[in-house]
Steps between C-alpha positions, in 0.01 A plus 500: 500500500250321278318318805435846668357605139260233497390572861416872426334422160290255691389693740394782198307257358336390838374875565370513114328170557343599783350843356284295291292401808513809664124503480436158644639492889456124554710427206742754573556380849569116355739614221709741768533199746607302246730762331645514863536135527665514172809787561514278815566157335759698231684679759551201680591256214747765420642531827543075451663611151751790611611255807561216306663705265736616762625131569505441143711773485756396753518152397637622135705740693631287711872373483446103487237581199741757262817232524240218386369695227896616416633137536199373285480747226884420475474156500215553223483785292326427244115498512398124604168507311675683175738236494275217510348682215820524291562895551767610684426813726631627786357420841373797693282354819518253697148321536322330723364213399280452802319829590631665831203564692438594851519119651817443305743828436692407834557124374882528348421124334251711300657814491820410445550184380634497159258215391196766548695758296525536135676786280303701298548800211244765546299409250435171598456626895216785406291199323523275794391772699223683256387202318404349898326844582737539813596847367304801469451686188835769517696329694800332418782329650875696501793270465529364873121372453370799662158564439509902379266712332564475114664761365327725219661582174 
């Protein structure tokens, strides 16, 4: 998994940082608290980031959420922002137009109201997402607007 990647490769780069000041104990002593205090603060903003992953996860899993995305994509399949453009392309996601975050994913007048929804192709869904820097770099979204890891080749 990339996240456990970038935990390993920052704590390499912690033990090379700190063999610079091998020679000065003071220093050393600061930089290790703080490298401490700094694995601390990752692991536990990704322990925030796999939970609310989890209940991101069952909300698109979830029954009440796949027949509103069926029932919406059917009742618009083309790409709403395409369209508007004067290109017809087929809609692939269902968007949110208001973000689900914590305080809101259990709201159905936000998570399920068709108002707050709007069908997009892919194209148009991976700019809303990358040109907003909500995405990381190699990550994608599948075709149920699952964030995956983007595929090479």
């Amino acid at each position: 998994m990339l996240i456990c990647y970038q935990v390993k490769s920052a704590k390499r780069q912690r033990n090379s940082f700190l063999n610079h000041f091998s020679n000065y104990p003071y220093c050393k002593m600061l930089l290790e608290r703080a490298a401490i205090w700094l694995l601390f603060s990752m692991r536990l903003f990704m322990s925030f980031y796999e939970q609310n992953r989890k209940e991101q996860k069952r909300f698109y899993d979830s029954g009440p959420w796949k027949a509103c995305r069926q029932t919406y994509l059917s009742e618009h399949p083309l790409c709403e922002r395409c369209l508007a453009a004067g290109i017809a392309s087929t809609a692939e996601h269902v968007h949110h137009k208001i973000e689900l975050n914590e305080s809101n994913y259990k709201d159905p007048m936000i998570t399920l109201n068709p108002d707050n929804l709007e069908a997009l192709c892919f194209e148009c869904h991976r700019k809303e997402h990358h040109d907003s820097k909500q995405v990381g770099e190699g990550l994608c979204f599948d075709a149920d607007g699952n964030l995956i890891q983007q595929p090479t080749g």
